[in-house]
mmCIF entry with sequence, helices, sheets and N, C-alpha, C, O atoms, coordinates in Angstrom:
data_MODEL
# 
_entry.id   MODEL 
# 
_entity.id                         1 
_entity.type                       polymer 
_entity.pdbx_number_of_molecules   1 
# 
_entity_poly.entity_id                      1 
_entity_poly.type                           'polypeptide(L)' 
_entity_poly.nstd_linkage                   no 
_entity_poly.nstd_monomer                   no 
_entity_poly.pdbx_seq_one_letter_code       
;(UNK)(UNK)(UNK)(UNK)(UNK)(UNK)(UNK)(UNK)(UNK)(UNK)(UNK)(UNK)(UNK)(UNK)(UNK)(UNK)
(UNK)(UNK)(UNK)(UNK)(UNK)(UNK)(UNK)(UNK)(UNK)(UNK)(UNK)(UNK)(UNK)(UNK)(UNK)(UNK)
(UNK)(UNK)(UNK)(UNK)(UNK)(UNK)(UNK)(UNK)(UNK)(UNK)
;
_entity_poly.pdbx_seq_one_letter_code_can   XXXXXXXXXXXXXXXXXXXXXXXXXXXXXXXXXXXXXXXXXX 
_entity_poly.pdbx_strand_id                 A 
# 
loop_
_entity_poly_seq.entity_id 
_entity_poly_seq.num 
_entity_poly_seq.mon_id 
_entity_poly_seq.hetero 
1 1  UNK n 
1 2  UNK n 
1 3  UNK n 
1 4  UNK n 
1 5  UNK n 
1 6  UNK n 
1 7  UNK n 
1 8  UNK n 
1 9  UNK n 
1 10 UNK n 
1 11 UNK n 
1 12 UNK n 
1 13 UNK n 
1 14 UNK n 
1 15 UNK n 
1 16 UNK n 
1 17 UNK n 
1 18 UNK n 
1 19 UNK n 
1 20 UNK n 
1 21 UNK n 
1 22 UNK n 
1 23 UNK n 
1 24 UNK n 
1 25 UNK n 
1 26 UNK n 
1 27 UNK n 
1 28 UNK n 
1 29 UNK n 
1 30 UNK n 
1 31 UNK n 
1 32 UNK n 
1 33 UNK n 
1 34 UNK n 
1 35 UNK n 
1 36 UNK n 
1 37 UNK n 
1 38 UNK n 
1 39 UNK n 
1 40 UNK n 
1 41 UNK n 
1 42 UNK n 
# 
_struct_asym.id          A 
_struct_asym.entity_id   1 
# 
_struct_conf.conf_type_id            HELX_P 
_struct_conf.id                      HELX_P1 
_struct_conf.pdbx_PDB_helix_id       AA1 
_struct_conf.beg_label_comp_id       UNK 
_struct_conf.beg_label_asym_id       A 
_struct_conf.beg_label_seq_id        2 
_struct_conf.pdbx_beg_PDB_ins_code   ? 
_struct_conf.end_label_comp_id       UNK 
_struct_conf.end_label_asym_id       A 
_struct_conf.end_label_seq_id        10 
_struct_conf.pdbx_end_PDB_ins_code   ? 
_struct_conf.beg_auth_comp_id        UNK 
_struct_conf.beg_auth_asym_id        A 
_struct_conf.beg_auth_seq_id         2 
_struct_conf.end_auth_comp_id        UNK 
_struct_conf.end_auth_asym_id        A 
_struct_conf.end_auth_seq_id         10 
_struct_conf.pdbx_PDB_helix_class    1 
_struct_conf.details                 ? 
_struct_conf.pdbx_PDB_helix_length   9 
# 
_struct_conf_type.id          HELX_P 
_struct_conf_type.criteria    ? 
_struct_conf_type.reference   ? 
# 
loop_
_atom_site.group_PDB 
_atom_site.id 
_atom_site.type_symbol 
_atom_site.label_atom_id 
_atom_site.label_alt_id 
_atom_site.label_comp_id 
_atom_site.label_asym_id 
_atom_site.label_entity_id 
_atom_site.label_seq_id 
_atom_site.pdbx_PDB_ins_code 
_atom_site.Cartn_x 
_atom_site.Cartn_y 
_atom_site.Cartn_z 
_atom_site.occupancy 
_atom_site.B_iso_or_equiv 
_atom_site.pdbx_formal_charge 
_atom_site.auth_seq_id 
_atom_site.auth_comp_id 
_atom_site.auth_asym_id 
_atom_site.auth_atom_id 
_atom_site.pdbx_PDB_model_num 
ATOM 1   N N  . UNK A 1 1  ? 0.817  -1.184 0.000   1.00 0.00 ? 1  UNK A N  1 
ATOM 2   C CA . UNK A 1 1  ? 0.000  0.000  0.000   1.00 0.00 ? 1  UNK A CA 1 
ATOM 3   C C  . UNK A 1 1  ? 0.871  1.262  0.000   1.00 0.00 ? 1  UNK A C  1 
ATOM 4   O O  . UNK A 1 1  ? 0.637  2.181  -0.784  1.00 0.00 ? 1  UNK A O  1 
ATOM 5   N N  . UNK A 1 2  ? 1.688  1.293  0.718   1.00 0.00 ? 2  UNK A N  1 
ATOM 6   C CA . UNK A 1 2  ? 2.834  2.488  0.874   1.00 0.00 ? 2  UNK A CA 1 
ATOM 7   C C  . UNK A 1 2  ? 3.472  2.528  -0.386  1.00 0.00 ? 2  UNK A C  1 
ATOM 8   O O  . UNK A 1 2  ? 3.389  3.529  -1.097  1.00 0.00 ? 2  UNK A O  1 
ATOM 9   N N  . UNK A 1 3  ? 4.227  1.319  -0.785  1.00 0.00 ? 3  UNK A N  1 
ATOM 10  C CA . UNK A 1 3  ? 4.807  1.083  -1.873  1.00 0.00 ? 3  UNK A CA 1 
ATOM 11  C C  . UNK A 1 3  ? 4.059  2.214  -3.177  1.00 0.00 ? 3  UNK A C  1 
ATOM 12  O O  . UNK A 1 3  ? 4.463  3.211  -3.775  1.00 0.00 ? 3  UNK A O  1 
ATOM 13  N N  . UNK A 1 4  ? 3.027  1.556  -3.181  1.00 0.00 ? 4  UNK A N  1 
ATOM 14  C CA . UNK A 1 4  ? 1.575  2.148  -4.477  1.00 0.00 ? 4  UNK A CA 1 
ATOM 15  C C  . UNK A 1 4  ? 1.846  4.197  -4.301  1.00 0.00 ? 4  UNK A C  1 
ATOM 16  O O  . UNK A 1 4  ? 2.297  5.146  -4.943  1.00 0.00 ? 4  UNK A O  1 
ATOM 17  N N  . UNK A 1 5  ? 1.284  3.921  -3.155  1.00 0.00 ? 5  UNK A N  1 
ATOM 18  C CA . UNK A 1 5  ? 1.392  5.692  -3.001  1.00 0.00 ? 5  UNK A CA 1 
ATOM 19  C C  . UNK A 1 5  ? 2.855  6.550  -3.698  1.00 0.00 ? 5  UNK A C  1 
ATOM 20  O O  . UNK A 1 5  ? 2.810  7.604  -4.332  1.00 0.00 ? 5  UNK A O  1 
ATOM 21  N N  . UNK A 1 6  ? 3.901  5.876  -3.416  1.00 0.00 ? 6  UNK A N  1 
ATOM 22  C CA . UNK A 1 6  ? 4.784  6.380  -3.246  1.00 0.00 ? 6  UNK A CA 1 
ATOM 23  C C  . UNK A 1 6  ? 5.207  6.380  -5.013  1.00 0.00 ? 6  UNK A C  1 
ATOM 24  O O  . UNK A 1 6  ? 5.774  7.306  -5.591  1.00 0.00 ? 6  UNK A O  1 
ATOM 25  N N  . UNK A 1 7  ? 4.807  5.230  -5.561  1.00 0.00 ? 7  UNK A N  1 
ATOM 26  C CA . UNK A 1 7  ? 5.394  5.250  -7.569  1.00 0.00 ? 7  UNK A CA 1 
ATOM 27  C C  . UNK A 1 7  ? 4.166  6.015  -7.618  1.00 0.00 ? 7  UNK A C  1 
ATOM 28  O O  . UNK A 1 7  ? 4.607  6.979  -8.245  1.00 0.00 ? 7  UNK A O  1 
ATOM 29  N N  . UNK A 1 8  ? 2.949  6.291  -7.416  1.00 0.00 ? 8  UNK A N  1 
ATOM 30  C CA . UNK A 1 8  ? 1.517  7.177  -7.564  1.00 0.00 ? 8  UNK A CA 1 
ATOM 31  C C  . UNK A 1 8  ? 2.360  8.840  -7.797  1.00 0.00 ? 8  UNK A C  1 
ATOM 32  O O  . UNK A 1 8  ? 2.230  9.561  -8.787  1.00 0.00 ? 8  UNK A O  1 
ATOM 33  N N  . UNK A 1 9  ? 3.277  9.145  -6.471  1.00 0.00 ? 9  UNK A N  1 
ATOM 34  C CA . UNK A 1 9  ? 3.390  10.620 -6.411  1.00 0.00 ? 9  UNK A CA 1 
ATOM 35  C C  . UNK A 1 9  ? 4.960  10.805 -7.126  1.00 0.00 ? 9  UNK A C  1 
ATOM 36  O O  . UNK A 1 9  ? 5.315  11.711 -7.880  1.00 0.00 ? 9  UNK A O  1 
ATOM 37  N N  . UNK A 1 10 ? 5.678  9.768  -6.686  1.00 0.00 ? 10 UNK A N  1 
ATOM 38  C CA . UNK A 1 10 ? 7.235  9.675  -7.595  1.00 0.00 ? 10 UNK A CA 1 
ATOM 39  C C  . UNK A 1 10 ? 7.649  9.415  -8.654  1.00 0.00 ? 10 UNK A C  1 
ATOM 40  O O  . UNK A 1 10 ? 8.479  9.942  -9.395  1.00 0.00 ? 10 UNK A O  1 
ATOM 41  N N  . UNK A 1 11 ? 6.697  8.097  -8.740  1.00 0.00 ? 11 UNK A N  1 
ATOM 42  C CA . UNK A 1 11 ? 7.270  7.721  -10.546 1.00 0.00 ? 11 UNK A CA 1 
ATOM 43  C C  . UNK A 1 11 ? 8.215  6.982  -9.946  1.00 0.00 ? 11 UNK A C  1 
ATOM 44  O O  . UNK A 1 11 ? 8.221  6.443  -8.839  1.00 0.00 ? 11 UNK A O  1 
ATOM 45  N N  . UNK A 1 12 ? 9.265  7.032  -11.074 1.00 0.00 ? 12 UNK A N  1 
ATOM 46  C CA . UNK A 1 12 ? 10.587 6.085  -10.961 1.00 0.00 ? 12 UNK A CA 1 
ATOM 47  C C  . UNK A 1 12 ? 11.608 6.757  -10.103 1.00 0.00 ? 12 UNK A C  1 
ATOM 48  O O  . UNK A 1 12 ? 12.650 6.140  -9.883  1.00 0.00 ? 12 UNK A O  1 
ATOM 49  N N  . UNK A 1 13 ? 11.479 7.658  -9.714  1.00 0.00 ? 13 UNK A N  1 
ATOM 50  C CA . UNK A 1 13 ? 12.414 8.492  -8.809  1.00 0.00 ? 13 UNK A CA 1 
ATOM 51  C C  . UNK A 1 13 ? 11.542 8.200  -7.546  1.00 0.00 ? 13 UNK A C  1 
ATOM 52  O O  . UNK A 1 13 ? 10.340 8.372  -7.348  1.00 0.00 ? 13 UNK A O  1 
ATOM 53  N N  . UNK A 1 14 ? 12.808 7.569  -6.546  1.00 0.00 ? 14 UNK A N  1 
ATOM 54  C CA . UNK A 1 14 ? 12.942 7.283  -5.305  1.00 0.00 ? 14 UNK A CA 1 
ATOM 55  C C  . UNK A 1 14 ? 13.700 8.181  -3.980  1.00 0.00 ? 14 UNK A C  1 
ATOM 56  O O  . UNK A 1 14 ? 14.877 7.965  -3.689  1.00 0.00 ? 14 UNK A O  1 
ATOM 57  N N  . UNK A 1 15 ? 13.175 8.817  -3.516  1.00 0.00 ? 15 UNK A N  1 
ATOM 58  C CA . UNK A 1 15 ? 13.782 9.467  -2.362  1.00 0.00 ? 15 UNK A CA 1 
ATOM 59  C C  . UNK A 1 15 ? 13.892 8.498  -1.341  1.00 0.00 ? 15 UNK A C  1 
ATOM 60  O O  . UNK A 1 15 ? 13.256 7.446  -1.271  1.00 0.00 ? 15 UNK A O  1 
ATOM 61  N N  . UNK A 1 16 ? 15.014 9.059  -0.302  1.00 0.00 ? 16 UNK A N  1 
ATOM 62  C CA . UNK A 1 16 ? 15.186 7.643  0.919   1.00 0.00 ? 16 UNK A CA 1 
ATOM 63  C C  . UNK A 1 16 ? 14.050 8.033  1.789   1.00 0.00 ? 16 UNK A C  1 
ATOM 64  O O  . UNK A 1 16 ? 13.896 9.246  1.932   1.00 0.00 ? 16 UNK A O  1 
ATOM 65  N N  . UNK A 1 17 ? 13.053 7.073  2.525   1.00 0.00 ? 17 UNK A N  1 
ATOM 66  C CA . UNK A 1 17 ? 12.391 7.089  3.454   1.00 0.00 ? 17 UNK A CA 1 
ATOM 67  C C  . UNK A 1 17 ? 12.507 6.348  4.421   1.00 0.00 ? 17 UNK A C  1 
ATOM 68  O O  . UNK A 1 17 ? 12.795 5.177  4.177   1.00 0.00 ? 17 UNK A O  1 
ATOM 69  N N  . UNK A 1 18 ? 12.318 6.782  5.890   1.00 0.00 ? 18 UNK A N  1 
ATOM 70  C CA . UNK A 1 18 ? 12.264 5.457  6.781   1.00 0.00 ? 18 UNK A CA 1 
ATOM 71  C C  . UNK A 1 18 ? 11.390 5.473  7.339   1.00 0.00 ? 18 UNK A C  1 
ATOM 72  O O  . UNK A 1 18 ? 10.920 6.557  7.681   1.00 0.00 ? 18 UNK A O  1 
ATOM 73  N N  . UNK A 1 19 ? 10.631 3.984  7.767   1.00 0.00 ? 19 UNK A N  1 
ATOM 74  C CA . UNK A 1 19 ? 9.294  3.535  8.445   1.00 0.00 ? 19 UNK A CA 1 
ATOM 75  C C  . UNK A 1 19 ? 9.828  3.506  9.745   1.00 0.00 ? 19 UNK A C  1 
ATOM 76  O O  . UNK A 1 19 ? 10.801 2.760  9.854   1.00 0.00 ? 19 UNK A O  1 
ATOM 77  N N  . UNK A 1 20 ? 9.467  4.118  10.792  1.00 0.00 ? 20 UNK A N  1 
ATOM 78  C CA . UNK A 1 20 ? 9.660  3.166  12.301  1.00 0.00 ? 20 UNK A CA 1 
ATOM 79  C C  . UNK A 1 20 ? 8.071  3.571  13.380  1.00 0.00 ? 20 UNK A C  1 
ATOM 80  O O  . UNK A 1 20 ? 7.282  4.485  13.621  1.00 0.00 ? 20 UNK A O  1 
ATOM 81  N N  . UNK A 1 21 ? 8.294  2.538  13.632  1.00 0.00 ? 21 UNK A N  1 
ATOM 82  C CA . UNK A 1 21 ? 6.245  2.087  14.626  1.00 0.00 ? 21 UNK A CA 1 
ATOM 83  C C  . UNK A 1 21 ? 7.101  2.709  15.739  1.00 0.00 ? 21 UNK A C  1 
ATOM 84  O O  . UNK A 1 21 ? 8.312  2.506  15.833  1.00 0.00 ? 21 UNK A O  1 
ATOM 85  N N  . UNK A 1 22 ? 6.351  3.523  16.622  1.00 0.00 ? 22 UNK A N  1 
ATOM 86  C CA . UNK A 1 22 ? 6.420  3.948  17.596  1.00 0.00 ? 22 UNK A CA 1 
ATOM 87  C C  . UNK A 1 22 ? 4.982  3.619  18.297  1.00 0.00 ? 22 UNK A C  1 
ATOM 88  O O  . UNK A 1 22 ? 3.990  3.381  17.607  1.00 0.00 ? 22 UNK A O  1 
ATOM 89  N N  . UNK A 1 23 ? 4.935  3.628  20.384  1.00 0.00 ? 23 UNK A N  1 
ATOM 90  C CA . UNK A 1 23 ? 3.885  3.234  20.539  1.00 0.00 ? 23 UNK A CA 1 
ATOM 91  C C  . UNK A 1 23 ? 3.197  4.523  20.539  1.00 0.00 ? 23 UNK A C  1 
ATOM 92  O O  . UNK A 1 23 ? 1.974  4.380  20.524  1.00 0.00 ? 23 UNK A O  1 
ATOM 93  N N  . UNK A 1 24 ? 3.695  6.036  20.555  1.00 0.00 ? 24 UNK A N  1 
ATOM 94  C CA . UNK A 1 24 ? 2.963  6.923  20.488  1.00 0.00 ? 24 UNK A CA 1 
ATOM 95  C C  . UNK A 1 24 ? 3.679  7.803  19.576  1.00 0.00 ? 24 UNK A C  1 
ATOM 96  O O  . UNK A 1 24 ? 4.800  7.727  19.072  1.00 0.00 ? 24 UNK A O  1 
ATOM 97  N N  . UNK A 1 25 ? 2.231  9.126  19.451  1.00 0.00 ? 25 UNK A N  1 
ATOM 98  C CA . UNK A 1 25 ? 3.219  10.171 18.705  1.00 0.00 ? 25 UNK A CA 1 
ATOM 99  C C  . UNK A 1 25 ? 2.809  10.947 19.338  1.00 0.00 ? 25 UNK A C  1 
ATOM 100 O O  . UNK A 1 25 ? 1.874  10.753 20.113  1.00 0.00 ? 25 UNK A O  1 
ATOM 101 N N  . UNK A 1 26 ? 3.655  12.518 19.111  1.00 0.00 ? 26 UNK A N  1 
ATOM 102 C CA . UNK A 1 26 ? 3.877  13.598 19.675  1.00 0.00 ? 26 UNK A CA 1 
ATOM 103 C C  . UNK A 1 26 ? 2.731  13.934 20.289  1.00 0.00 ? 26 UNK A C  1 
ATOM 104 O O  . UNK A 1 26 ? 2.692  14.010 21.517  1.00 0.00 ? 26 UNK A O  1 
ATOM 105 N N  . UNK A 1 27 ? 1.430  14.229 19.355  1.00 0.00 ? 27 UNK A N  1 
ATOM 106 C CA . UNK A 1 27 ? 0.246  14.869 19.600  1.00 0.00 ? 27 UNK A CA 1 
ATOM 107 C C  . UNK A 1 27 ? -1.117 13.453 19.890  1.00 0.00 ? 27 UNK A C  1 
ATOM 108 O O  . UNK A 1 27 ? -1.361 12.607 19.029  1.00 0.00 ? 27 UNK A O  1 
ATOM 109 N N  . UNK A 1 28 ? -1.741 13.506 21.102  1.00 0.00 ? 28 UNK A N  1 
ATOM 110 C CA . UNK A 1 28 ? -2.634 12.118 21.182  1.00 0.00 ? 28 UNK A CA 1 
ATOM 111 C C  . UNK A 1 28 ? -3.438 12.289 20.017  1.00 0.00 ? 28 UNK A C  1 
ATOM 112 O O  . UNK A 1 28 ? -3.354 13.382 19.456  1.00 0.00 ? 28 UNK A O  1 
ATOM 113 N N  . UNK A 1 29 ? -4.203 11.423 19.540  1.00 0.00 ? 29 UNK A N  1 
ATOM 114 C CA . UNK A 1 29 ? -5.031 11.488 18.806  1.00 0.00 ? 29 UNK A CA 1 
ATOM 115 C C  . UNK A 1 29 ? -4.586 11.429 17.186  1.00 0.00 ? 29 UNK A C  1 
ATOM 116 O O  . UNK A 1 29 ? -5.503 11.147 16.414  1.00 0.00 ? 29 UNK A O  1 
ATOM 117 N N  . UNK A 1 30 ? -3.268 11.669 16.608  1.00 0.00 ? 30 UNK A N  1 
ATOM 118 C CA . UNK A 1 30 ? -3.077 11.578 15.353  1.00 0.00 ? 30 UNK A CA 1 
ATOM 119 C C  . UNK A 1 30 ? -2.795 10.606 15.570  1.00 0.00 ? 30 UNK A C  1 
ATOM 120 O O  . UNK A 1 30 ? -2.532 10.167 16.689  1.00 0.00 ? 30 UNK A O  1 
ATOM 121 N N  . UNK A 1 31 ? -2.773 9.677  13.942  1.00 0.00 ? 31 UNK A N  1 
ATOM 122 C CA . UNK A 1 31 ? -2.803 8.747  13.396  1.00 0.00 ? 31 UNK A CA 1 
ATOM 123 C C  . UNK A 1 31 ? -1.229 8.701  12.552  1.00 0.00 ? 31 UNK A C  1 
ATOM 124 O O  . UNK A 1 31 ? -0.661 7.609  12.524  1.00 0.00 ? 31 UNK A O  1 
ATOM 125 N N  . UNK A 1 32 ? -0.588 9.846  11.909  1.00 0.00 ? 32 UNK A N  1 
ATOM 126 C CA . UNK A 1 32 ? 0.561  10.055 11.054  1.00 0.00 ? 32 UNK A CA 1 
ATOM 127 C C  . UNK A 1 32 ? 1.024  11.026 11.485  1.00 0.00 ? 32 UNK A C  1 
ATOM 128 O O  . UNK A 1 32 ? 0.332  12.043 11.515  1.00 0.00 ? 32 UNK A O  1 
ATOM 129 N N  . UNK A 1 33 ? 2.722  11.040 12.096  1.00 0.00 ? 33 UNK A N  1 
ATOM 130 C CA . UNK A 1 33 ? 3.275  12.109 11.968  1.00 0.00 ? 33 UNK A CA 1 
ATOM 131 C C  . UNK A 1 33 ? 4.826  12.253 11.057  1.00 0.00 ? 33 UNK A C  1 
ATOM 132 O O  . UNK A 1 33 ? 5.621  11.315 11.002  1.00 0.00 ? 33 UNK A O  1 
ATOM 133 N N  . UNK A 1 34 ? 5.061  13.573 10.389  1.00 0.00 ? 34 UNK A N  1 
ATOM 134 C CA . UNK A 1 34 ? 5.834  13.590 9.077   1.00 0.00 ? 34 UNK A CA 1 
ATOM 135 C C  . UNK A 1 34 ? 6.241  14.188 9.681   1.00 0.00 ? 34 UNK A C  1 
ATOM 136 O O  . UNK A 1 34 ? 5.653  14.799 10.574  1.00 0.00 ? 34 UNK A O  1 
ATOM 137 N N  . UNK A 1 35 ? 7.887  14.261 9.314   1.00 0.00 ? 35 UNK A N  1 
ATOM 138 C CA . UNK A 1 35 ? 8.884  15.091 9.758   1.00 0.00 ? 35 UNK A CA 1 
ATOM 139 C C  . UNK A 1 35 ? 9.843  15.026 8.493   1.00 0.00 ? 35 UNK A C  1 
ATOM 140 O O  . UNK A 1 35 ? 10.167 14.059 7.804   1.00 0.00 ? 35 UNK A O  1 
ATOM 141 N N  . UNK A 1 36 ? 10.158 16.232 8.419   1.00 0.00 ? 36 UNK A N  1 
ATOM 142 C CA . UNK A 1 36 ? 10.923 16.112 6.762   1.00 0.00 ? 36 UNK A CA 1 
ATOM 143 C C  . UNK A 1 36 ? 11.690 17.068 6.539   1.00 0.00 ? 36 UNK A C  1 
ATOM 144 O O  . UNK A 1 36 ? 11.403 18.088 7.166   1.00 0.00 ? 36 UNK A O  1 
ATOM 145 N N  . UNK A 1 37 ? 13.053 17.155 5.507   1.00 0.00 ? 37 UNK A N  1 
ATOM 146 C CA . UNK A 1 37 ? 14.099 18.245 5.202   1.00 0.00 ? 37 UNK A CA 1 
ATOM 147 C C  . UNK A 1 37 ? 14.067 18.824 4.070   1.00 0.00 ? 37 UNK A C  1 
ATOM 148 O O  . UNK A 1 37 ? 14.274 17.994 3.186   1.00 0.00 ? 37 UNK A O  1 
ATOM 149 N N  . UNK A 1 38 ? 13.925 19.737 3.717   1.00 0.00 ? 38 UNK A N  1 
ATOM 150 C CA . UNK A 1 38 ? 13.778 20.268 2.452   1.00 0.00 ? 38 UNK A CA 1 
ATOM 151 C C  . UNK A 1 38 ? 15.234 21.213 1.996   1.00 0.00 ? 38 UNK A C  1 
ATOM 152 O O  . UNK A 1 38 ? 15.485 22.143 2.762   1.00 0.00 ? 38 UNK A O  1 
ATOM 153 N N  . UNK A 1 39 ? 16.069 21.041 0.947   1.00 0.00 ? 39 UNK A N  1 
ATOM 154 C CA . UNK A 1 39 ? 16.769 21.702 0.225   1.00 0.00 ? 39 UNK A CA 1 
ATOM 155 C C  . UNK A 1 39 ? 16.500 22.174 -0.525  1.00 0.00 ? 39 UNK A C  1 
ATOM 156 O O  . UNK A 1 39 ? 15.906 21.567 -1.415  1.00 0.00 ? 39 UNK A O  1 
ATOM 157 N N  . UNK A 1 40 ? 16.862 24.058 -0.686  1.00 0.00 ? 40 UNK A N  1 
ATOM 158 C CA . UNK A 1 40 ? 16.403 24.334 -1.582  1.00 0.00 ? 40 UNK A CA 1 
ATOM 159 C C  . UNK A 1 40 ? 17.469 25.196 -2.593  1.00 0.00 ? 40 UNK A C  1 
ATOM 160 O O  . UNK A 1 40 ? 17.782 26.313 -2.181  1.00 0.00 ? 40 UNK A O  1 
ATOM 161 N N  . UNK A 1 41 ? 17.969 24.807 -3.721  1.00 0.00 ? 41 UNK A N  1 
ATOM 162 C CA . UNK A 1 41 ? 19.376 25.683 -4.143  1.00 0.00 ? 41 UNK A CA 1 
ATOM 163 C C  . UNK A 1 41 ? 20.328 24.653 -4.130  1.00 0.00 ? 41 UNK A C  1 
ATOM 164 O O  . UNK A 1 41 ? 20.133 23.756 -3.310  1.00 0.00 ? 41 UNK A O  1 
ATOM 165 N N  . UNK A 1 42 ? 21.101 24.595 -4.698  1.00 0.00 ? 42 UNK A N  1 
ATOM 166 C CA . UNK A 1 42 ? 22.531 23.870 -4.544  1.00 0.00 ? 42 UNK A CA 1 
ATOM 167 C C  . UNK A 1 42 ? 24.015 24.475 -4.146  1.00 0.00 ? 42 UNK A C  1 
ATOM 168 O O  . UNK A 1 42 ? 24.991 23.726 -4.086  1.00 0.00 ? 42 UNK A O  1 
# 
């Protein structure tokens, strides 16, 4: 299912992602939390 989403929004270009289950997250009640780096410029 993850897999699907991910060629859905990427295509053949793969960015690195990592999965890890935690028993909670930051805020009660969410379901997904994203944390992410953005570069912008070289």
């Amino acid at each position: 299912m993850i897999e699907a989403a991910r060629v859905a929004l990427f295509g053949d270009h793969k960015p690195v992602d990592t999965l890890v289950g935690v028993e909670t997250l930051a805020h009660p009640g969410c379901l997904l939390e994203v944390d992410a780096i953005a570069v912008i410029g070289s």
